[in-house]
Every structure is written in structure tokens, then in C-alpha cells.
C-alpha positions in Angstrom: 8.1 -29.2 -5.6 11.8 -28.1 -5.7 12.6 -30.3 -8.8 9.6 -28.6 -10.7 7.0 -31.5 -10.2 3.4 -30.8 -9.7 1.8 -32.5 -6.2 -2.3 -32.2 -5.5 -2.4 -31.6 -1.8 -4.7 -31.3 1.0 -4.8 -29.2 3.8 -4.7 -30.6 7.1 -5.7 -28.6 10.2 -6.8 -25.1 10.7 -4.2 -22.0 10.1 -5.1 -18.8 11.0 -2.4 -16.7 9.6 -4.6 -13.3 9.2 -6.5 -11.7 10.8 -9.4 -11.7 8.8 -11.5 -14.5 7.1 -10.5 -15.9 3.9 -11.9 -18.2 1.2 -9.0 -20.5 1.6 -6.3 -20.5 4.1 -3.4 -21.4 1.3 -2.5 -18.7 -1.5 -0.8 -19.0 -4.7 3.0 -17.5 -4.0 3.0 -19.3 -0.2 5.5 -21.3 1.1 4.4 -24.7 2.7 5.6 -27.9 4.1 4.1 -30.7 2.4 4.3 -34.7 3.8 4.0 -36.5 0.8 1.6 -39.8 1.5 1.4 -43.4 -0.3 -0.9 -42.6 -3.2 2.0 -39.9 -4.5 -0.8 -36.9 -3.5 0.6 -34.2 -0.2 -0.8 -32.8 3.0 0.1 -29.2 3.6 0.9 -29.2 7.5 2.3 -25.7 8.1 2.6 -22.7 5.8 4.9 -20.0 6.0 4.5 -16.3 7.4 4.1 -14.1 4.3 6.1 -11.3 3.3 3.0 -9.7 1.8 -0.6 -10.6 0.1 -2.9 -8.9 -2.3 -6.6 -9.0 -1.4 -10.1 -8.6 -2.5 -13.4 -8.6 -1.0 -14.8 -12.1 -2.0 -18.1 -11.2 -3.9 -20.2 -14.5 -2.2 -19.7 -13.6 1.4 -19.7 -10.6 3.1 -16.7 -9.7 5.3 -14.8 -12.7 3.9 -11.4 -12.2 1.6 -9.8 -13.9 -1.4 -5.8 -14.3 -0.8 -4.9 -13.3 -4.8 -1.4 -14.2 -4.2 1.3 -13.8 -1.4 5.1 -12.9 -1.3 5.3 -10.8 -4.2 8.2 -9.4 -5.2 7.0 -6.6 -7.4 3.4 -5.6 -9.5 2.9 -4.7 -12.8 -0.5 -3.4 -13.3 -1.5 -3.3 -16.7 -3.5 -0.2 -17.8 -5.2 1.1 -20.8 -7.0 3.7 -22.5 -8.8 2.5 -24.9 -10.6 -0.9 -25.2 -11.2 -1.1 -22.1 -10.3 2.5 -20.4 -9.3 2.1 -16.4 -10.1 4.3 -14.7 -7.6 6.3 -12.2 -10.4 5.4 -9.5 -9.0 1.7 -10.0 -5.5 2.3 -10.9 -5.3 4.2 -7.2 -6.9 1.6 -5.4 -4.8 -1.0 -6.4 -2.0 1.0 -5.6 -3.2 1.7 -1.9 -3.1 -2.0 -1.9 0.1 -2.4 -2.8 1.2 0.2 -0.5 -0.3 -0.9 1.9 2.1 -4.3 1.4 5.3 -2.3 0.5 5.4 -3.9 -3.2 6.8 -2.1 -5.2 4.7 -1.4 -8.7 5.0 -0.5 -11.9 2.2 0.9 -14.2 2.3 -0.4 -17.8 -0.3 1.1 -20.5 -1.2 -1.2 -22.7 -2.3 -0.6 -26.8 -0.3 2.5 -27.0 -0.8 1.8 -31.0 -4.3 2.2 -30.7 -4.2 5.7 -29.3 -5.4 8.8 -30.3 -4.2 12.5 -29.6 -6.4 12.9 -27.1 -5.8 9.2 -25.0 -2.0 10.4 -25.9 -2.2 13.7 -24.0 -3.7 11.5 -21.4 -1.5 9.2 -20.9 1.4 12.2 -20.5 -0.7 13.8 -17.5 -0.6 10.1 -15.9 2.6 9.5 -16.7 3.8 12.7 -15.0 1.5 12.3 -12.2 2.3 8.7 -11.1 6.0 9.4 -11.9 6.0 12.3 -9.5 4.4 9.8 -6.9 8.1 7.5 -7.3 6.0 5.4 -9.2 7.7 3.5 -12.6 5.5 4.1 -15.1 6.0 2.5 -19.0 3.6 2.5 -22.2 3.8 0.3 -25.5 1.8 -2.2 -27.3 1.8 -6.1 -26.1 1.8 -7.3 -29.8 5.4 -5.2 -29.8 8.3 -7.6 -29.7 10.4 -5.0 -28.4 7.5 -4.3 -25.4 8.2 -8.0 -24.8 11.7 -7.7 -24.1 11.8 -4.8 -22.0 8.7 -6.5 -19.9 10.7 -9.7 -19.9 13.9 -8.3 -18.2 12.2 -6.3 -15.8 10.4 -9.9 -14.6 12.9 -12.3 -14.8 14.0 -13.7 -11.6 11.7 -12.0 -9.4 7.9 -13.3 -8.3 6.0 -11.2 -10.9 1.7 -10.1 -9.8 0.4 -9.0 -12.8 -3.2 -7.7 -12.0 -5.7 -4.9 -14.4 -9.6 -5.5 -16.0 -10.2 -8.1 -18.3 -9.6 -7.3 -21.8 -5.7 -5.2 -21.0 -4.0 -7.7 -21.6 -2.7 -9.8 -18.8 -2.6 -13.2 -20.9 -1.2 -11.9 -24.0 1.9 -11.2 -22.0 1.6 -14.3 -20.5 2.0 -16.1 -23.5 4.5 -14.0 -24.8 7.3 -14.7 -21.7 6.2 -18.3 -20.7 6.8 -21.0 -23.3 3.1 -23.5 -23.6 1.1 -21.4 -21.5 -1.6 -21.3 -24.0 -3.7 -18.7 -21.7 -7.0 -17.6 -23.4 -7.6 -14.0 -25.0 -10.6 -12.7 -25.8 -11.7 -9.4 -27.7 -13.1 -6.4 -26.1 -17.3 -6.5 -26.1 -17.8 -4.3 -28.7 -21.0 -3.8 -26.5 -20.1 -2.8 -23.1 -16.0 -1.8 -24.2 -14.9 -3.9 -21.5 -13.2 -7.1 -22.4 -14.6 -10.6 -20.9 -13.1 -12.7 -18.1 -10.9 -15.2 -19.2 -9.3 -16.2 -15.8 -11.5 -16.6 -12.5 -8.5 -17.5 -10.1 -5.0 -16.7 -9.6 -2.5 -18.9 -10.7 1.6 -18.6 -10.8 3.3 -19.3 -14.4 7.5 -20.6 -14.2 9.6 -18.0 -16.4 12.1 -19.5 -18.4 14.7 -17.3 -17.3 13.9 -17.4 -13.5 11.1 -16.2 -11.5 7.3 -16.8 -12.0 4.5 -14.8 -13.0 1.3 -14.5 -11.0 -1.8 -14.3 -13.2 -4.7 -12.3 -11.3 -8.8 -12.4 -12.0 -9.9 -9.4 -13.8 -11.8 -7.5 -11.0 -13.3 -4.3 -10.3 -11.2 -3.2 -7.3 -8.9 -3.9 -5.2 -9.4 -4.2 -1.1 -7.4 -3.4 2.0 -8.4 -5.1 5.2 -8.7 -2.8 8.0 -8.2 0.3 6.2 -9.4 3.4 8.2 -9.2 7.1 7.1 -6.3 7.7 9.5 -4.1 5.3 7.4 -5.3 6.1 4.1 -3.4 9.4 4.2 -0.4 7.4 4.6 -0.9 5.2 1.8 -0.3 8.0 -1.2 3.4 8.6 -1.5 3.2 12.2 -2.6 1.1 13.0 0.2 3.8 12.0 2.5 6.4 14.2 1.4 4.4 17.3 2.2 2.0 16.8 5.2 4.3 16.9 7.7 3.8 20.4 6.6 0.5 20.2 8.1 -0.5 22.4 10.9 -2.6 19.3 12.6 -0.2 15.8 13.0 -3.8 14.3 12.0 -4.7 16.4 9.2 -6.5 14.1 7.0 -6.2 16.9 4.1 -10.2 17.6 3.6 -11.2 20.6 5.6 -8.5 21.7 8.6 -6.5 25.2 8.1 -3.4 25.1 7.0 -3.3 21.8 5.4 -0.3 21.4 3.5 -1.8 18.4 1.2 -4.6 20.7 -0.2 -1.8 23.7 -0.6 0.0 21.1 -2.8 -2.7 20.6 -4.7 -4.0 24.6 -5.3 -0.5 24.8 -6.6 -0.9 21.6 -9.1 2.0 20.4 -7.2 -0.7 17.4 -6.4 -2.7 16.0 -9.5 -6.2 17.3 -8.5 -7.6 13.4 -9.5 -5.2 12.2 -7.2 -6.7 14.0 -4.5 -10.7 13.5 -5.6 -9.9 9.7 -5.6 -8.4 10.5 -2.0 -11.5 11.9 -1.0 -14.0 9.3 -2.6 -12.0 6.2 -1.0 -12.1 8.5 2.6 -15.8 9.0 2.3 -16.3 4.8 3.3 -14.1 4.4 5.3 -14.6 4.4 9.2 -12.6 6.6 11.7 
């Protein structure tokens, strides 16, 4: 409610507001119009159009979708190298989903204290890489105070998706920036390396200084409804700066002549695993 208060609600009626199926037709981050009724509890009688959503395939029903959150203002996706290591594979498809929803994103890696020469080197190619792509991209250590700071300013006042595996981090910078949050950490499996899930829905944290946080499930990837091979292209910024280039208009940069994409690439202007995750996500897609 406006004055902060919480209100259990129900939904009444049917809203079809996408055009796909989804677990639930409300989202944390959506506007609604709530009637309040007698026992103090609400009815939700119309919702907003959305700005944006993030999605993902719902893992109990086939061609159904779980609304993560709605009219974002910006994603952080927290990333790291060691303890669990993401991969690019899931950095870029959460990416193409944010794309895909013009949010803008930054890329945080996460335990920068715990890295090595090697996940160091690493984290210089992707830095370069994403950077390249107009992505923002930042490293340091959650346990940092000064990390905390920097985090907090680039968050405050604005509606905050924070999204990456279990185990990077998310709820350690939760309850760094929102006063009795009391999220629950967990350590990495020494086992598997990857870390445990400690949230299994999305929920949307008040920020002191204005703005809220949105607290994503840890998930294995990210989805974009009605994602064909033609639009994919589209969906990697430095792919749009060159294949205009292109000698086809539909070049989808994997085997026509002159393609200006693959040129780009050859020439390391590209990041050759920016392209081979291109090609992998291409592969299932239809036409």
C-alpha cells in the first residue's frame, strides 16, 4: 500500500496480459488496483500494463512461464568465478533476456578476494568483452564495506532485479542494503561447488534510501518467450553495430558470404565465446 502497509489480496477475474501462459497472472514489481473488503484483506481487480518482465520456463509444466518480476528499472546480475563459477553460457542468456526487455544491466563478479591469477586473467577478458558490448561491468567482494557502498548508490531509488546461481551471493547483499531482512545464506556444497537454494520465489525488499530490491530464485537459465533465430541476432549489442555490414539483410552470421559478424570475430573484434554461445542458443531455436 502507498503508506507502506502490507494487504493479503486475492485476485478476482481472469487477466490476460501476455501472450503466453503463466503460473500466476500477478508479478512481484506490478502495479494493481486493489478494493480493500470488510475483514481488512484486498481484491486485485485490474493490474497495470508492464513496462517490462523477466521470465523463465516454469519447470512443472511445459509451455507455461513464471513472471520473476515486472517493471524493472535496471539488473544487476551477480557473477562469480569461483564457488560457484557461471558460466558465460548463463551470463548471455540472461542478458538476451534482458535485452530482449530493454533493461538496462550491470554485471557484478562476486568474491574477487577469493581469486586466483588465473580466475583474475579471466575476469579481465570478460570484463573487456562485456564492456565492449556497452555493458557496465564491476568486480569486488560482498563482505567489502566499500563494495557495499558503491552497490548501494548505484540502487537507490530505482526498482533493483538482482538475479545469478545460488551460492553468488544475492542475499548477502540483500542484507547488507535493507535494514531486518534477515535473508538466509548458505555455503557453497563442497560436493557439487555450487551453492544451495535459499530462495524459491521472487520477492521485492524496500531500500532505506528509496527504491526496492527484487530478490530472484537461483535458476539455471533464463527464457525469452517467442524467441526465434531471426531476433536473436538482434539481441547481442555488439553484433548490431557491425551487421549492417552484412552482405544479406538476414544474415544470421553462421554460414552466408560476406558476413560481417563472423569478420568481426576472425579479427577478435568479437569475443569468439560470445559468438559460440550465439550459435548454441541459435541451434533450438525455430525459424
Amino acid at each position: 500500500m502507498p503508506d507502506g502497509s502490507v494487504v493479503k489480496a486475492v485476485v478476482r477475474g481472469k487477466f490476460r496480459l501476455l501472450s503466453f501462459r503463466t503460473t500466476s497472472p500477478v508479478a512481484v514489481g506490478d502495479i494493481v488496483h486493489l478494493r480493500l473488503v470488510d475483514d481488512g484483506t484486498g481484491v486485485i481487480e485490474r493490474i497495470e500494463d508492464r513496462k517490462n518482465y523477466i521470465v523463465r520456463k516454469w519447470p512443472h509444466r511445459r509451455h507455461t512461464y513464471q513472471i520473476l518480476a515486472s517493471n524493472i528499472d535496471q539488473a544487476i546480475l551477480i557473477a562469480t568465478l569461483v564457488k560457484p563459477k557461471t558460466s558465460t553460457g548463463f551470463i548471455d542468456r540472461f542478458l538476451i533476456a534482458t535485452e530482449s526487455q530493454h533493461i538496462p544491466t550491470l554485471i557484478f563478479f562476486n568474491k574477487y578476494d577469493l581469486y586466483e591469477d588465473k580466475e583474475k586473467e579471466m575476469l579481465e577478458e570478460l570484463r573487456k568483452a562485456y564492456t565492449n558490448a556497452g555493458y557496465t561491468v564491476l568486480h569486488g567482494s560482498l563482505t567489502d564495506g566499500s563494495t557495499i557502498e558503491r552497490i548501494r548508490e548505484i540502487v537507490k531509488g530505482k526498482k533493483t532485479l538482482l538475479s545469478g546461481h545460488s551460492g553468488v551471493g544475492k542475499s548477502t547483499l540483500i542484507n547488507a542494503l535493507v535494514p531486518n531482512a534477515n535473508v538466509k545464506t548458505q555455503e557453497v556444497s563442497e560436493y557439487t561447488g555450487k551453492g544451495k537454494h535459499t530462495t524459491t520465489y521472487s520477492r521485492m525488499y524496500k531500500l532505506p534510501e528509496g527504491g526496492y530490491l527484487i530478490d530472484t530464485p537461483g535458476i539455471k537459465e533464463f527464457d525469452v518467450p517467442g524467441l526465434t533465430k531471426r531476433n536473436l541476432r538482434d539481441l547481442y549489442p555488439e553484433f548490431r553495430q557491425v551487421q549492417n555490414e552484412c552482405r544479406y539483410n538476414d544474415c544470421l552470421h553462421v554460414n552466408e558470404p560476406d558476413c560481417a559478424v563472423r569478420e568481426a570475430v576472425e579479427k577478435g573484434q568479437i569475443p569468439l565465446f560470445r559468438y559460440q554461445n550465439y550459435i548454441r542458443i541459435l541451434n533450438t531455436l525455430p525459424n
